[in-house]
C-alpha positions as CSV (number, residue, x, y, z in Angstrom):
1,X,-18.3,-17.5,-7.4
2,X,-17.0,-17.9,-3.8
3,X,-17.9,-20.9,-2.1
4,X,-16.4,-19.5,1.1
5,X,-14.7,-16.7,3.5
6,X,-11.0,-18.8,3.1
7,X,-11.7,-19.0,-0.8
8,X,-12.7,-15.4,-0.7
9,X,-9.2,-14.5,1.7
10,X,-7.4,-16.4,-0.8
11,X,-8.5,-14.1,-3.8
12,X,-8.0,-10.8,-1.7
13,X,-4.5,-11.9,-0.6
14,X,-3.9,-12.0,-4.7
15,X,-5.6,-8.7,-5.5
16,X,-3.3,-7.1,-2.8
17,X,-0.1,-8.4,-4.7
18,X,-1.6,-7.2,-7.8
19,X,-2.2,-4.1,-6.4
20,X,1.3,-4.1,-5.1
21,X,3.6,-6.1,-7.7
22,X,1.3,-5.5,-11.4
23,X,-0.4,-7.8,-13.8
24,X,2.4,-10.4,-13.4
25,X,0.8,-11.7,-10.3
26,X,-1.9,-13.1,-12.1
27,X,0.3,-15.3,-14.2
28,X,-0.8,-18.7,-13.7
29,X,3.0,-19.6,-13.0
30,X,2.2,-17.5,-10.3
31,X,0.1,-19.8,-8.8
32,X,2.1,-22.2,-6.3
33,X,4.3,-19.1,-5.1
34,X,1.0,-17.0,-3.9
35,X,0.0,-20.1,-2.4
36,X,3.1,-21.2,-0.3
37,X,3.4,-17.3,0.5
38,X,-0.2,-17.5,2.1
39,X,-0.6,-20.5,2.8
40,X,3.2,-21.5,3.9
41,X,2.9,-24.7,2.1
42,X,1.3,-26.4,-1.3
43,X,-0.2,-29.6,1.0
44,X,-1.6,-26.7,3.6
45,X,-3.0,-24.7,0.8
46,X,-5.1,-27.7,-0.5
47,X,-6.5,-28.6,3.1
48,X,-7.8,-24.8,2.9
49,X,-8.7,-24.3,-0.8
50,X,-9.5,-27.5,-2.0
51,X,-7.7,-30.0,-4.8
52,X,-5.5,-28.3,-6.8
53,X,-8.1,-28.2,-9.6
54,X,-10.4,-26.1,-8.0
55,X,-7.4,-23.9,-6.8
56,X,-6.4,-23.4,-10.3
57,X,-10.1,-22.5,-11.6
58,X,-11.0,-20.2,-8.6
59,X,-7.9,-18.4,-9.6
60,X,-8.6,-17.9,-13.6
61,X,-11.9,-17.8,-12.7
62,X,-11.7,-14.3,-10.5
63,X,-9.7,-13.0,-12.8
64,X,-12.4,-12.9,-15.6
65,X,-14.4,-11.2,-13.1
66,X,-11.7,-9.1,-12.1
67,X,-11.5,-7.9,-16.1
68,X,-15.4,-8.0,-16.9
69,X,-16.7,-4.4,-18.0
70,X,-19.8,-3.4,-16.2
């Protein structure tokens, strides 16, 4: 699923809100605040991640993992 250690940062930075703030972090309006809190900027967060379309389907994607029973 992760292409890469600042993809896979990324996605632990989020699970550490969740942990911290609930469910409500993995809103997809969400989204552009976890980045500019990580990331300090939208335009910064896309040099690191990627597009914003492979932002947006690393983030639903990991959260189907997140949910899958075992």
């Amino acid at each position: 699923m992760l292409n890469n250690n600042k993809q896979k940062e990324f996605i632990e930075f989020v699970l550490s809100k969740y942990i911290e703030t609930g469910v409500e972090e993995l809103d997809q309006e969400k989204l552009p605040i976890l980045l500019t809190n990580k990331y300090q900027s939208l335009e910064d967060a896309k040099d690191i991640l990627g597009n914003v379309a492979n932002i947006s389907k690393l983030f639903i994607e990991f959260q189907q993992h997140l949910y899958n029973k075992k």
